[in-house]
N, CA, C and O atoms as a GROMACS GRO file, in nm:
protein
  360
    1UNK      N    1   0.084  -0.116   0.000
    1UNK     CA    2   0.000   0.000   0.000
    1UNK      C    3   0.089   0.123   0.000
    1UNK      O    4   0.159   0.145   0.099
    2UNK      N    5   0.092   0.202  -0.100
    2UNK     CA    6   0.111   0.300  -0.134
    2UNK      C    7   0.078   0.434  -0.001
    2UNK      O    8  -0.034   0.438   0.052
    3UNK      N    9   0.192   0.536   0.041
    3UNK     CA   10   0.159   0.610   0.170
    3UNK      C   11   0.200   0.735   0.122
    3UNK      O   12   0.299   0.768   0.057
    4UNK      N   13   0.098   0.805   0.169
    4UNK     CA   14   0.110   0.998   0.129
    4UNK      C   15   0.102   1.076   0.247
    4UNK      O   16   0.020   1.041   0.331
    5UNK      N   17   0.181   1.189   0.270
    5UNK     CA   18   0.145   1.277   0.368
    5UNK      C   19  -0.008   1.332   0.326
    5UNK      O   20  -0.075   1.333   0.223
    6UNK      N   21  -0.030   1.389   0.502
    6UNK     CA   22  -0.207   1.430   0.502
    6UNK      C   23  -0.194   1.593   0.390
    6UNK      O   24  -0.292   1.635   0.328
    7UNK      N   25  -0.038   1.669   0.386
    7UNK     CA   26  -0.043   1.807   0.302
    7UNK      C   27  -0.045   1.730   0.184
    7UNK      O   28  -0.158   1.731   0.136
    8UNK      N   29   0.035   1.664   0.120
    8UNK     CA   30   0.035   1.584  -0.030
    8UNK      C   31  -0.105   1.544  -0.076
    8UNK      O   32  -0.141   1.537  -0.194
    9UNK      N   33  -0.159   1.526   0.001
    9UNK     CA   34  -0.371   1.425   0.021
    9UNK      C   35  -0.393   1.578  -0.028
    9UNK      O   36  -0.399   1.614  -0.146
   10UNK      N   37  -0.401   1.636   0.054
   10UNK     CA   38  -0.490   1.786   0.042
   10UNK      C   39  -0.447   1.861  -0.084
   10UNK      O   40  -0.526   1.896  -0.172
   11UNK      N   41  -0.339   1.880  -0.086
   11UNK     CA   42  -0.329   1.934  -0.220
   11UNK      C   43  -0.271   1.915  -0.343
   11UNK      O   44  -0.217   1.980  -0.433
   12UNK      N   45  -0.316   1.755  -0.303
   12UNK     CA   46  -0.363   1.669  -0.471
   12UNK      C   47  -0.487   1.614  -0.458
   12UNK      O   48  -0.477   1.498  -0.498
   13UNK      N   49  -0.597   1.636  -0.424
   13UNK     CA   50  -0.718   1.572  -0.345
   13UNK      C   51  -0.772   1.458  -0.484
   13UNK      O   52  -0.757   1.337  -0.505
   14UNK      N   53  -0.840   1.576  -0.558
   14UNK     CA   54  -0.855   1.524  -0.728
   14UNK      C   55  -0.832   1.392  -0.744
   14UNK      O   56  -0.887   1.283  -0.731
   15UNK      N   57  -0.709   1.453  -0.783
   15UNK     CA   58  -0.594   1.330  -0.877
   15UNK      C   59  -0.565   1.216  -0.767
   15UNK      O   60  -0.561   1.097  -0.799
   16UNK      N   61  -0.545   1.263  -0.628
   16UNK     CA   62  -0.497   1.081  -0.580
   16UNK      C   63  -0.623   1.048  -0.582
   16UNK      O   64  -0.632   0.940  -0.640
   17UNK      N   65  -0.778   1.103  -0.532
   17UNK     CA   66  -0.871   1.038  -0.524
   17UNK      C   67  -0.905   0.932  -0.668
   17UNK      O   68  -0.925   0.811  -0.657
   18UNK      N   69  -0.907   0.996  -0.783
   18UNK     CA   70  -0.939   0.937  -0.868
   18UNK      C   71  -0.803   0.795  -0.923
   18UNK      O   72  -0.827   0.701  -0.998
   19UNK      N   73  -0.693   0.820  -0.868
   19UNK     CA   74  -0.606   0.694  -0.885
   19UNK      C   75  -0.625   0.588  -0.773
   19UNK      O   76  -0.580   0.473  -0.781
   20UNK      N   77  -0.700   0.640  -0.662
   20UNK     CA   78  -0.724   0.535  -0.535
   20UNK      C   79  -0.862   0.459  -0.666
   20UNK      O   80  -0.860   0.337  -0.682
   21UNK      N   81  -0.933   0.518  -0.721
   21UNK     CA   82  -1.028   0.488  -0.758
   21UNK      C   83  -1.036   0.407  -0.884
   21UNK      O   84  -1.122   0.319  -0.877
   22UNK      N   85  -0.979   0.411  -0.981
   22UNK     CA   86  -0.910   0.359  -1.105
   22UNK      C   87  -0.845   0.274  -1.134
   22UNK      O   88  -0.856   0.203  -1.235
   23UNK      N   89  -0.728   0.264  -1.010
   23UNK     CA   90  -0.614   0.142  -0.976
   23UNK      C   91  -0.684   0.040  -0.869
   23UNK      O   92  -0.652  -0.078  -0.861
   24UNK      N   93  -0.772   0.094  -0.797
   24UNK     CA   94  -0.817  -0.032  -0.719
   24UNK      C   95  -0.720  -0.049  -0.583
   24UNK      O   96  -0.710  -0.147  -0.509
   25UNK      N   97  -0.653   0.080  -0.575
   25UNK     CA   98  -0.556   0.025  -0.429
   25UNK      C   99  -0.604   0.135  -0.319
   25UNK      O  100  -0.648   0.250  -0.328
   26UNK      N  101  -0.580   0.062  -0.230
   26UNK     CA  102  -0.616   0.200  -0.103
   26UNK      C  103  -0.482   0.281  -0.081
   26UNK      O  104  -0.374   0.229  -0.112
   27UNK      N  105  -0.489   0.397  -0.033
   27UNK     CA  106  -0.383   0.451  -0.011
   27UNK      C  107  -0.361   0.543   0.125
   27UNK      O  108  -0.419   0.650   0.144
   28UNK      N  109  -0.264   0.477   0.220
   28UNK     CA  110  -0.259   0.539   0.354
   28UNK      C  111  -0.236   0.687   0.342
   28UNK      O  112  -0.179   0.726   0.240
   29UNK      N  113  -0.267   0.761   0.418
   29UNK     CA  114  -0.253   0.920   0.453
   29UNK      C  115  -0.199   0.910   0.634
   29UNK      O  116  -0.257   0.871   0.735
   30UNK      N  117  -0.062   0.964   0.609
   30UNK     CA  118  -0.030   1.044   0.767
   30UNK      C  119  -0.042   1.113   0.768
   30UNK      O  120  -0.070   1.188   0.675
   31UNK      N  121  -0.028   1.136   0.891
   31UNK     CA  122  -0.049   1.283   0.992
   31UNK      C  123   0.086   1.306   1.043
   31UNK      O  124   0.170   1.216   1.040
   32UNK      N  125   0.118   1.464   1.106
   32UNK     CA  126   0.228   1.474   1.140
   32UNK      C  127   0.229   1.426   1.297
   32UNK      O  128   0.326   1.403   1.370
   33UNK      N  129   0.066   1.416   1.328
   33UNK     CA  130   0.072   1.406   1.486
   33UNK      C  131   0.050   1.202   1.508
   33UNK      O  132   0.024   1.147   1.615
   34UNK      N  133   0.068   1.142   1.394
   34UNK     CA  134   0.127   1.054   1.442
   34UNK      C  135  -0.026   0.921   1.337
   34UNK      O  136   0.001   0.829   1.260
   35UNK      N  137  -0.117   0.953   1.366
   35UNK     CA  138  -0.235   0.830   1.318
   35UNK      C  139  -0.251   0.895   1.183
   35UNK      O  140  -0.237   1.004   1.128
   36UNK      N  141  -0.292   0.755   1.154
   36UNK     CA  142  -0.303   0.769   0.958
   36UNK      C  143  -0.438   0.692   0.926
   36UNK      O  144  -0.498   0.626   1.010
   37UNK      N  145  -0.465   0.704   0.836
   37UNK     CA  146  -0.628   0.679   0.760
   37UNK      C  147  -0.552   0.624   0.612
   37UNK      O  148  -0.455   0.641   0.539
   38UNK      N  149  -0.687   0.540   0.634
   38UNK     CA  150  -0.658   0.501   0.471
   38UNK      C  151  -0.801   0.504   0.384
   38UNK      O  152  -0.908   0.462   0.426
   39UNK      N  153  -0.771   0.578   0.222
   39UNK     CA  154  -0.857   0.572   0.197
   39UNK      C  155  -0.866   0.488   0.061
   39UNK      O  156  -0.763   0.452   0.004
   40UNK      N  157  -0.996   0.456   0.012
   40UNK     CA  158  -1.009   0.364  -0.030
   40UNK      C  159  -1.168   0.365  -0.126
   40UNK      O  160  -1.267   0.397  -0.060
   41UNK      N  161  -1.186   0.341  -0.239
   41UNK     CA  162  -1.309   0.324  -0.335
   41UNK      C  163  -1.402   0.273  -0.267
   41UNK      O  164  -1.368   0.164  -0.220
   42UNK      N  165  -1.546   0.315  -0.231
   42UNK     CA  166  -1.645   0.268  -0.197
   42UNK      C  167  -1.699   0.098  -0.224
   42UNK      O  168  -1.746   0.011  -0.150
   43UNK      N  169  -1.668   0.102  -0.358
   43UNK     CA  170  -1.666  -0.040  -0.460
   43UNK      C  171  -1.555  -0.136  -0.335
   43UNK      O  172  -1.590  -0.206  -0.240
   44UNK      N  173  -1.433  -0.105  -0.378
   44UNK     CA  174  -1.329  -0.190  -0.306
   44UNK      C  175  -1.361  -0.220  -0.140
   44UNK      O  176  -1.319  -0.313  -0.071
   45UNK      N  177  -1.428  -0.136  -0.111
   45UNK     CA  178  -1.499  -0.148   0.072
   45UNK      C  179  -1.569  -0.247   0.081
   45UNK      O  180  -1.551  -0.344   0.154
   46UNK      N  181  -1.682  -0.222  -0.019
   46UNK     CA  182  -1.755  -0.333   0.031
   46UNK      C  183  -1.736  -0.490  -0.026
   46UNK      O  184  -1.798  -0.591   0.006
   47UNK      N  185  -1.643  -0.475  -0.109
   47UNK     CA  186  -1.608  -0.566  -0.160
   47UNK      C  187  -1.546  -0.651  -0.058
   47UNK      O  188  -1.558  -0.773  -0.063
   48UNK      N  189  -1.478  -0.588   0.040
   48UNK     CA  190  -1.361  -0.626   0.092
   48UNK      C  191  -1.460  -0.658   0.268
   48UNK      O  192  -1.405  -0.718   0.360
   49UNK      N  193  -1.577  -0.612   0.276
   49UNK     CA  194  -1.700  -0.599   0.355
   49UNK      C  195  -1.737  -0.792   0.315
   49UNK      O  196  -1.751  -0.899   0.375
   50UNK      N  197  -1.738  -0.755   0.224
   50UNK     CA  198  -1.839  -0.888   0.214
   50UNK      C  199  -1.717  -1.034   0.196
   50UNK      O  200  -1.743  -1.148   0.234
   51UNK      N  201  -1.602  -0.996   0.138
   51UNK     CA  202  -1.526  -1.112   0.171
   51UNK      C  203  -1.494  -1.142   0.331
   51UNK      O  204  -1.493  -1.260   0.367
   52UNK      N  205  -1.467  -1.023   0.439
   52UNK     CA  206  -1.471  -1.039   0.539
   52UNK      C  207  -1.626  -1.127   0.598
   52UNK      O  208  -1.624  -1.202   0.696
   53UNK      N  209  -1.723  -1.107   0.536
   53UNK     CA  210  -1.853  -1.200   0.597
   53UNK      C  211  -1.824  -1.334   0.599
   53UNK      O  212  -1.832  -1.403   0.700
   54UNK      N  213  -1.784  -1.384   0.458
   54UNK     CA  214  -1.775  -1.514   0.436
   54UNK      C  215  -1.667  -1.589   0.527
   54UNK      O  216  -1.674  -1.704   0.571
   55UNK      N  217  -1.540  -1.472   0.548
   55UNK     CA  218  -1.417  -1.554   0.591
   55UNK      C  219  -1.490  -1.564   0.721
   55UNK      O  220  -1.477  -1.672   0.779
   56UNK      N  221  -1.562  -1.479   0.774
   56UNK     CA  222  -1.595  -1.533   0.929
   56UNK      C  223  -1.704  -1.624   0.906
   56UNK      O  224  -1.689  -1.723   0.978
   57UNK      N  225  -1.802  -1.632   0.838
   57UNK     CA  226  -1.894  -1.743   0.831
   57UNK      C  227  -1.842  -1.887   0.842
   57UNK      O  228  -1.774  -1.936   0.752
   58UNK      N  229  -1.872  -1.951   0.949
   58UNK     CA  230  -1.797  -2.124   0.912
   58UNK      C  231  -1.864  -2.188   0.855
   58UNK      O  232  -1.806  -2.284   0.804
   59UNK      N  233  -2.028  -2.181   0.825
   59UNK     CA  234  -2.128  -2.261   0.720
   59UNK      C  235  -2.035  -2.260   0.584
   59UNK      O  236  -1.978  -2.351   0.525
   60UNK      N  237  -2.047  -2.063   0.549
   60UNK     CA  238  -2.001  -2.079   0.397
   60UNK      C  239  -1.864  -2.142   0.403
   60UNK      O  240  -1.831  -2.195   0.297
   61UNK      N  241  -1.780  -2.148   0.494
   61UNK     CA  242  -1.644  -2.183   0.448
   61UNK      C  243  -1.592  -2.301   0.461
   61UNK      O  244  -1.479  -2.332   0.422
   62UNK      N  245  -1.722  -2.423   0.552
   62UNK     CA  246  -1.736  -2.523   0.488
   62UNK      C  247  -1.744  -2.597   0.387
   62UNK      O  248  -1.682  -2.698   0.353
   63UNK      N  249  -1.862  -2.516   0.324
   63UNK     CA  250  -1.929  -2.544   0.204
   63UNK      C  251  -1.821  -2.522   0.089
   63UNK      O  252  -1.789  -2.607   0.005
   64UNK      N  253  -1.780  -2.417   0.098
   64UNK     CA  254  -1.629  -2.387  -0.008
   64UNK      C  255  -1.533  -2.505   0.042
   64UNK      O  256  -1.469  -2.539  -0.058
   65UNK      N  257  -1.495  -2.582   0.151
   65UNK     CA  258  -1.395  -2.661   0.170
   65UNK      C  259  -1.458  -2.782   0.088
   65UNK      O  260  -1.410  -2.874   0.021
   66UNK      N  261  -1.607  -2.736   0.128
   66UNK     CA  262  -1.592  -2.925   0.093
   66UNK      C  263  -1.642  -2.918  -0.090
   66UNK      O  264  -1.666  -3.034  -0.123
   67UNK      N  265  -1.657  -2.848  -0.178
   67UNK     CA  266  -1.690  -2.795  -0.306
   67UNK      C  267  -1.541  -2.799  -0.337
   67UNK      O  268  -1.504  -2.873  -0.428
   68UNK      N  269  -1.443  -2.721  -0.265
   68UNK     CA  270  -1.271  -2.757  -0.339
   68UNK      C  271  -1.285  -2.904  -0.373
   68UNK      O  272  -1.274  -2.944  -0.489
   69UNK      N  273  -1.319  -3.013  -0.234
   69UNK     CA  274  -1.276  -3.156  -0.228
   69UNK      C  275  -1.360  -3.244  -0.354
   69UNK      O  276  -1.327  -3.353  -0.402
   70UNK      N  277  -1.467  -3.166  -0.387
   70UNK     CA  278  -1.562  -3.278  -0.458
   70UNK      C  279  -1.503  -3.223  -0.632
   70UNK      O  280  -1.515  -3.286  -0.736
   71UNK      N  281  -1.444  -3.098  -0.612
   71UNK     CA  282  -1.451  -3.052  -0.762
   71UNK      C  283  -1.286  -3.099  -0.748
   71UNK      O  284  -1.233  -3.142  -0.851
   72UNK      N  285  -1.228  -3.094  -0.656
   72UNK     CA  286  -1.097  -3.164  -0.713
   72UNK      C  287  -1.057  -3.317  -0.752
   72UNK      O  288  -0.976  -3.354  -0.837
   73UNK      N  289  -1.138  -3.396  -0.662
   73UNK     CA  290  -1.183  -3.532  -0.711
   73UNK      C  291  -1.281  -3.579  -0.854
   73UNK      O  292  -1.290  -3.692  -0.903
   74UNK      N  293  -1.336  -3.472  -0.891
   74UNK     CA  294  -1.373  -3.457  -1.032
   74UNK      C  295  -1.523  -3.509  -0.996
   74UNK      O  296  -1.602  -3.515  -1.090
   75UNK      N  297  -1.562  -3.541  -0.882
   75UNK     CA  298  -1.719  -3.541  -0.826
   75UNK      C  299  -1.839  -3.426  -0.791
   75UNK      O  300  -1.947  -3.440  -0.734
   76UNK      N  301  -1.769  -3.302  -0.851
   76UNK     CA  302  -1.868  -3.185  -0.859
   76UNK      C  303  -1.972  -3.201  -0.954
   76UNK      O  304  -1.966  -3.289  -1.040
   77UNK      N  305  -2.086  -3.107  -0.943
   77UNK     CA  306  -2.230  -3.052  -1.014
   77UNK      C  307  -2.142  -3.021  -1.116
   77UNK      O  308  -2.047  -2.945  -1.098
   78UNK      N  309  -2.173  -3.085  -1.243
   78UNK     CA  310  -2.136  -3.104  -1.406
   78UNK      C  311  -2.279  -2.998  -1.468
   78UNK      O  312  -2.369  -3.075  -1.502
   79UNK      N  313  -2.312  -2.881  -1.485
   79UNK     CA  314  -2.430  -2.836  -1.595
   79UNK      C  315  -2.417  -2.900  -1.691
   79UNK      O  316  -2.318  -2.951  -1.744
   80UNK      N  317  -2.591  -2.899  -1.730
   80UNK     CA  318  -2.559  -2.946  -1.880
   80UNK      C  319  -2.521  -2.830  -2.011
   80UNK      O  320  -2.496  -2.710  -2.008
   81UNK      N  321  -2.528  -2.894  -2.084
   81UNK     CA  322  -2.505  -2.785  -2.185
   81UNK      C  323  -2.593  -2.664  -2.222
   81UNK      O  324  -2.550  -2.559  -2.271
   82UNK      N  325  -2.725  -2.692  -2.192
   82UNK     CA  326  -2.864  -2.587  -2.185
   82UNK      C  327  -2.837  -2.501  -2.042
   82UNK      O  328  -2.865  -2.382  -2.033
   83UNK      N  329  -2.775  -2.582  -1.926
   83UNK     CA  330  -2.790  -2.510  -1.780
   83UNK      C  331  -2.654  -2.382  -1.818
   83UNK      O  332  -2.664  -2.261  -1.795
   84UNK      N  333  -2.530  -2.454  -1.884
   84UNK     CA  334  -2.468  -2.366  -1.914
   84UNK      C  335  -2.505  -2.258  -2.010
   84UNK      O  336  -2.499  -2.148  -1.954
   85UNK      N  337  -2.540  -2.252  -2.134
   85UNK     CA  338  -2.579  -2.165  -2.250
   85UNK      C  339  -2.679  -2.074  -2.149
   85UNK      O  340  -2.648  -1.958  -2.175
   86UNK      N  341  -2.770  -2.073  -2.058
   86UNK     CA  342  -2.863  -2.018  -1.959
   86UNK      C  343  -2.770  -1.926  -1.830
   86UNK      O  344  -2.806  -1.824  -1.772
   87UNK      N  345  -2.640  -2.003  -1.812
   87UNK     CA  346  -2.573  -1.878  -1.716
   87UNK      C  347  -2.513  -1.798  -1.774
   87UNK      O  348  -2.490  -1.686  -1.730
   88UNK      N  349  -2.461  -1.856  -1.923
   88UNK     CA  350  -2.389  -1.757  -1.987
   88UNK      C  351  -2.424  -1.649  -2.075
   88UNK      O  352  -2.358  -1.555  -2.120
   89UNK      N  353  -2.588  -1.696  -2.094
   89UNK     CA  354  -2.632  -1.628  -2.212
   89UNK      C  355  -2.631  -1.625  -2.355
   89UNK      O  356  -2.638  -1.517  -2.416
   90UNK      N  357  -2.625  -1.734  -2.413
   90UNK     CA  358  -2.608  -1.787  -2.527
   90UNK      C  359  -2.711  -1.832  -2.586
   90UNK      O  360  -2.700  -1.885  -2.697
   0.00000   0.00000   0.00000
């Protein structure tokens, strides 16, 4: 992660906002008195919101353990060719 002073933030506000926003990275801001903020695309928040749900969920992260085991043994849900052409849009 990329780090800017809080005067550099302020008077480039614009331009870093829209490269925090474009590139997809957050970017820390200090202070001279010591705590820093980071800021970051609304998009990338909650993105990063909702992967935090799952990692704490132990249902879903079962269900993902045991979906690795069946699709790596080659015993996963196969679509058919209509179920596929229907998710993909074809």
């Amino acid at each position: 992660m990329d780090t800017i002073s809080v005067n550099k933030f302020r008077d480039n506000l614009k331009t870093v906002v829209e490269q925090v926003i474009s590139q997809h990275e957050p970017l820390k801001v200090t202070r001279r008195a010591g705590e820093a903020f980071v800021v970051m695309s609304a998009d990338d928040w909650e993105r990063e919101q909702e992967t935090l749900y799952v990692l704490q969920n132990n249902n879903l992260m079962q269900q993902i353990s045991e979906s690795f085991k069946t699709h790596a043994n080659g015993q996963g849900y196969q679509p058919t060719k209509e179920e596929l052409n229907e998710i993909t849009g074809i």
